[in-house]
LOFITI-186004 format. One line per field, with one value per residue: residue in three letters; x negated, y, z of N, C-alpha, C in turn. Coordinates in steps of 0.1 Angstrom, whole numbers, plus 5000, padded with zeros to 4 digits. Layout:
LOFITI-186004
residu	ALA / ... .
n_x	X / ... .
n_y	Y / ... .
n_z	Z / ... .
ca_x	X / ... .
ca_y	Y / ... .
ca_z	Z / ... .
c_x	X / ... .
c_y	Y / ... .
c_z	Z / ... .
This chain:
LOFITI-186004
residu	UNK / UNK / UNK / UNK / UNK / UNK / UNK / UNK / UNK / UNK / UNK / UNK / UNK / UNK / UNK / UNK / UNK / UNK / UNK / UNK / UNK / UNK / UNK / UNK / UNK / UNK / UNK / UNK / UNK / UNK / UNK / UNK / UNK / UNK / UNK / UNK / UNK / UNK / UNK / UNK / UNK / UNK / UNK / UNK / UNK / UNK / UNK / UNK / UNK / UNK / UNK / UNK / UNK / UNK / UNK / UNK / UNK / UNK / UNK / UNK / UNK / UNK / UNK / UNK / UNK / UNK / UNK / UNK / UNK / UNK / UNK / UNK / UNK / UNK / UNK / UNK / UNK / UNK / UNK / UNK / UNK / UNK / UNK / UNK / UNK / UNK / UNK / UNK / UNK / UNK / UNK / UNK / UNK / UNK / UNK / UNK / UNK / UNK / UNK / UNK / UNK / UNK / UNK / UNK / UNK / UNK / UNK / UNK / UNK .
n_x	4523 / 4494 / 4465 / 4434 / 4406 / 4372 / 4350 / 4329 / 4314 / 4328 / 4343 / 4378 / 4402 / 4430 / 4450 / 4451 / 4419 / 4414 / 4409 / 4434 / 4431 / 4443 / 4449 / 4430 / 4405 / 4410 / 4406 / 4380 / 4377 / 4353 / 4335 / 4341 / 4363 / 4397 / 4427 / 4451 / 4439 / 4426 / 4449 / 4460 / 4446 / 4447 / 4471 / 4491 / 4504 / 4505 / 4518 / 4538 / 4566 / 4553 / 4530 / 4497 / 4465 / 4443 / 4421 / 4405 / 4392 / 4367 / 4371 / 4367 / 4347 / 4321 / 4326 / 4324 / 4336 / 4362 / 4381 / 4414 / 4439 / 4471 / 4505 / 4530 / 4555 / 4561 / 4544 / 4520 / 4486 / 4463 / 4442 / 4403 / 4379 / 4344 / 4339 / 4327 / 4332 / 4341 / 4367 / 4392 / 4377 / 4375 / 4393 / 4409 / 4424 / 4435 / 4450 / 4467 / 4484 / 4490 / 4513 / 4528 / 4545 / 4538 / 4525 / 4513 / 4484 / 4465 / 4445 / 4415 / 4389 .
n_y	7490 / 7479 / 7493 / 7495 / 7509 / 7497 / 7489 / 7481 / 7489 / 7511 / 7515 / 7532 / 7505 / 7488 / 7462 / 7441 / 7440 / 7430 / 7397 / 7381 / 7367 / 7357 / 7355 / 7378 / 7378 / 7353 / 7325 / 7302 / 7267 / 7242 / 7216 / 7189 / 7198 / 7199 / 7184 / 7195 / 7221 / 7225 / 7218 / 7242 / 7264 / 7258 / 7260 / 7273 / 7304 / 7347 / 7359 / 7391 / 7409 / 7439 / 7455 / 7442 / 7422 / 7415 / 7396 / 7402 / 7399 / 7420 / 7405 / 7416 / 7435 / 7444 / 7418 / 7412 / 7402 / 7419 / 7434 / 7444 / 7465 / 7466 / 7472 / 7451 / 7453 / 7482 / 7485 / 7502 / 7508 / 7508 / 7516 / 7499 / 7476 / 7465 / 7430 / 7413 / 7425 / 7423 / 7429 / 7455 / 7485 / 7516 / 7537 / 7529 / 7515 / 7536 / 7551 / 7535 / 7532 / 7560 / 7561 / 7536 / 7539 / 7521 / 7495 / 7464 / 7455 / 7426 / 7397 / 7401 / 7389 .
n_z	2085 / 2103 / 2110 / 2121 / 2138 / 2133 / 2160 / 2155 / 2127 / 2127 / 2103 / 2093 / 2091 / 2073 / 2080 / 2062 / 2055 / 2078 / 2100 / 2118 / 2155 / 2174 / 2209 / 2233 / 2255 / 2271 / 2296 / 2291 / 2291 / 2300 / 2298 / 2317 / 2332 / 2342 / 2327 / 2327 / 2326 / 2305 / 2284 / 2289 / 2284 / 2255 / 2248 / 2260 / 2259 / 2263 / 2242 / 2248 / 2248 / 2236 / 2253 / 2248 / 2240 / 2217 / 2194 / 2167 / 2130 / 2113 / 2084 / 2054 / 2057 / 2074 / 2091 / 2115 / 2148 / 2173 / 2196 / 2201 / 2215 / 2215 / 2208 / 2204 / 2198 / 2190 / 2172 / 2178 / 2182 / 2207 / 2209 / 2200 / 2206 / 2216 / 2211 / 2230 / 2254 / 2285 / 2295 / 2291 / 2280 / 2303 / 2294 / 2274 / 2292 / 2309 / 2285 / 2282 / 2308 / 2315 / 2288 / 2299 / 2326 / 2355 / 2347 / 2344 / 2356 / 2348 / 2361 / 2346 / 2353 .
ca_x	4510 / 4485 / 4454 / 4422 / 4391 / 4365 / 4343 / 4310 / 4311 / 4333 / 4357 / 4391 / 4405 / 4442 / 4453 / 4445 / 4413 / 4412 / 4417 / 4439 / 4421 / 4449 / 4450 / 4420 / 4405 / 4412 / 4398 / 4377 / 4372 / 4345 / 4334 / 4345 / 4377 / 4412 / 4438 / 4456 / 4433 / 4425 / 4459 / 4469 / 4436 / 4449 / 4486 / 4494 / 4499 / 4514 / 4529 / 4543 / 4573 / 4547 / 4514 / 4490 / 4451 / 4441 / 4413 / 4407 / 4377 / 4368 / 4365 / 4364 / 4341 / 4310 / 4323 / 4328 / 4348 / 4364 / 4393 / 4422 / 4451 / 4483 / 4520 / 4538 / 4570 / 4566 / 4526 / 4513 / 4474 / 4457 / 4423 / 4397 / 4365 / 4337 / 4347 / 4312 / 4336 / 4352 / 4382 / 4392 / 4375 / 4387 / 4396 / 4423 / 4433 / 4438 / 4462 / 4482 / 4490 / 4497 / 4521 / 4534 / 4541 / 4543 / 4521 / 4510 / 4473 / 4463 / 4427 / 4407 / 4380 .
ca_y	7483 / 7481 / 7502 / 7497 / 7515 / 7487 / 7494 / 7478 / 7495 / 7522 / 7517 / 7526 / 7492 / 7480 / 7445 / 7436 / 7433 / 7421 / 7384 / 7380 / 7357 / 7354 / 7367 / 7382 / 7376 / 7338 / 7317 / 7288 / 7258 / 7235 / 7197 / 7184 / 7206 / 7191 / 7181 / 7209 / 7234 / 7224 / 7221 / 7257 / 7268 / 7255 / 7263 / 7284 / 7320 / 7354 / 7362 / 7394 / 7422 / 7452 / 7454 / 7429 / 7422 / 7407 / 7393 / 7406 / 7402 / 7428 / 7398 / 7421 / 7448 / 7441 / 7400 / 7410 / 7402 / 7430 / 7432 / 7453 / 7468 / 7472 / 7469 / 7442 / 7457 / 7490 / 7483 / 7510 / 7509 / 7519 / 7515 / 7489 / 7473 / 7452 / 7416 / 7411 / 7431 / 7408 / 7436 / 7467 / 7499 / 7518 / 7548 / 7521 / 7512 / 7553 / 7556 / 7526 / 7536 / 7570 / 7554 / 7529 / 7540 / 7510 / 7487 / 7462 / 7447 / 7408 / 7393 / 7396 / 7382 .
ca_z	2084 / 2113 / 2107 / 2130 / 2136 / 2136 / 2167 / 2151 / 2118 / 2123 / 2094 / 2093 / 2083 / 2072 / 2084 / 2044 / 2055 / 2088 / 2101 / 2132 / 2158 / 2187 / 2225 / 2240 / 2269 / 2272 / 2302 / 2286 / 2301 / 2295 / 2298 / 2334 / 2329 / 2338 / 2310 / 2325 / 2321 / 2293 / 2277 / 2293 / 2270 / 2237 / 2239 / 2267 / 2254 / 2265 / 2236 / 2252 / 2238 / 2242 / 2254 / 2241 / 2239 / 2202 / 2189 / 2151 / 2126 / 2099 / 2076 / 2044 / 2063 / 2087 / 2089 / 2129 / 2159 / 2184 / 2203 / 2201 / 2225 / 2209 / 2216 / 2195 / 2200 / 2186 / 2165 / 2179 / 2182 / 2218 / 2207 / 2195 / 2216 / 2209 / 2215 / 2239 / 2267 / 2293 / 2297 / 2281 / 2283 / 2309 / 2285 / 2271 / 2304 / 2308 / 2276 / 2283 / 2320 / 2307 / 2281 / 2302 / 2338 / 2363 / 2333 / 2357 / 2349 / 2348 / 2360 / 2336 / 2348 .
c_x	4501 / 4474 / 4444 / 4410 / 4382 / 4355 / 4328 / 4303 / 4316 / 4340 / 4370 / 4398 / 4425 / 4441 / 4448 / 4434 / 4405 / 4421 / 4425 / 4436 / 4432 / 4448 / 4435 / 4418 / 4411 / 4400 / 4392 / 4375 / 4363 / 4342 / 4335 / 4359 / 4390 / 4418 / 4443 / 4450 / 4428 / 4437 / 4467 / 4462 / 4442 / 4461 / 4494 / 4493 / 4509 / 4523 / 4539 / 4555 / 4567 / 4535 / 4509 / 4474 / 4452 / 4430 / 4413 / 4388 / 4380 / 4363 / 4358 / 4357 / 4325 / 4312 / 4326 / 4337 / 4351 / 4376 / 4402 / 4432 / 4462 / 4497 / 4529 / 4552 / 4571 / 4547 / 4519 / 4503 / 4470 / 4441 / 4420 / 4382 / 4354 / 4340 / 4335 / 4319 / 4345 / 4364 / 4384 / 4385 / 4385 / 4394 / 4412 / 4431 / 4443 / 4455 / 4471 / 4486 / 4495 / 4511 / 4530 / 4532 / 4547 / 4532 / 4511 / 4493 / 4471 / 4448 / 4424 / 4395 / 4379 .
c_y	7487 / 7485 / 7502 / 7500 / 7502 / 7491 / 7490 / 7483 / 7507 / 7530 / 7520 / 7514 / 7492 / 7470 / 7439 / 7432 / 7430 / 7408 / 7385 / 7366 / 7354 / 7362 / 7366 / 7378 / 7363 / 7332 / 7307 / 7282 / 7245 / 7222 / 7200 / 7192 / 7196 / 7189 / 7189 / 7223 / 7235 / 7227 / 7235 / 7269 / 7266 / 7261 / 7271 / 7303 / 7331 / 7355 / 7377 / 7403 / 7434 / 7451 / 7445 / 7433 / 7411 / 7408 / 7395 / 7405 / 7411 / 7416 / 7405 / 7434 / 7439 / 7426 / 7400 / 7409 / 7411 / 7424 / 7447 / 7454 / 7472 / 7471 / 7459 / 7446 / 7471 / 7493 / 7493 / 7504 / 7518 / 7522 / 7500 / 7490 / 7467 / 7440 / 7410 / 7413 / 7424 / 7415 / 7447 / 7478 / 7505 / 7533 / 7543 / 7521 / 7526 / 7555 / 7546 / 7529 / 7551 / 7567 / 7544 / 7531 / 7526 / 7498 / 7478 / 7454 / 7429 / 7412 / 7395 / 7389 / 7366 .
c_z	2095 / 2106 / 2124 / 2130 / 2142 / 2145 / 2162 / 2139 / 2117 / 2113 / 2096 / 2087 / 2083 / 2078 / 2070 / 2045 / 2068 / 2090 / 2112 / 2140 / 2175 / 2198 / 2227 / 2252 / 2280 / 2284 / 2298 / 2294 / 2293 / 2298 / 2316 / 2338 / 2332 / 2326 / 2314 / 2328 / 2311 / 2283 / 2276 / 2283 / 2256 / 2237 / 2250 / 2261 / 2261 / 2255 / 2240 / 2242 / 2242 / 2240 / 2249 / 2233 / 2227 / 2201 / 2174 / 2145 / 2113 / 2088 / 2064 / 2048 / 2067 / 2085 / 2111 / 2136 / 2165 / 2188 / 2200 / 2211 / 2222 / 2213 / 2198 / 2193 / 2189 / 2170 / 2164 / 2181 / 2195 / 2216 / 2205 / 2205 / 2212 / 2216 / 2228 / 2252 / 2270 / 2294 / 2291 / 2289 / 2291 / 2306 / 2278 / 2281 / 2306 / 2296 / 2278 / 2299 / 2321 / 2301 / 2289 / 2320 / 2348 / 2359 / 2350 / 2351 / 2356 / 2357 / 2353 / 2334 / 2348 .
């Protein structure tokens, strides 16, 4: 079971009562947008086997959004952020390049 420290309240939480809100750190695109930037918005995803930025709410907590950095492969937990931040803390960044030597980073902004 995934277990995350909610960065707005400071709970340890289960997944029991968090919601899961998809990938983080999504480019939106807004009116005057192509159909393919738009369509790369709705259904384009990484999906990766590993790393991976998540969007989670403490529904049964606080009621807020944050982000998380975990690995889908093995569900470890690198840490949690507040969801306001365009990229991860660079404390995250730290334990996954530690963890993962070579780990290559995206744009984020």
């Amino acid at each position: 079971m995934l277990t995350f420290k909610c960065p707005c309240c400071g709970v340890q939480a289960d997944e029991t009562e968090l919601t899961p809100g998809g990938e983080a750190h999504l480019k939106r695109f807004g009116p005057g947008a192509s159909d393919a930037d738009f369509e790369g918005y709705l259904f384009m995803r990484e999906n990766p086997k590993g790393v991976h930025f998540e969007r989670w709410r403490h529904a049964f907590g606080c009621g807020k959004w944050f982000l998380a950095a975990r690995n889908t492969n093995t569900m470890e937990v690198y840490g949690t952020y507040p969801a306001q931040t365009t990229e991860p803390p660079q404390s995250i960044k730290d334990v996954l390049t530690a963890r993962h030597p070579g780990w290559q980073w995206r744009d984020f902004s």
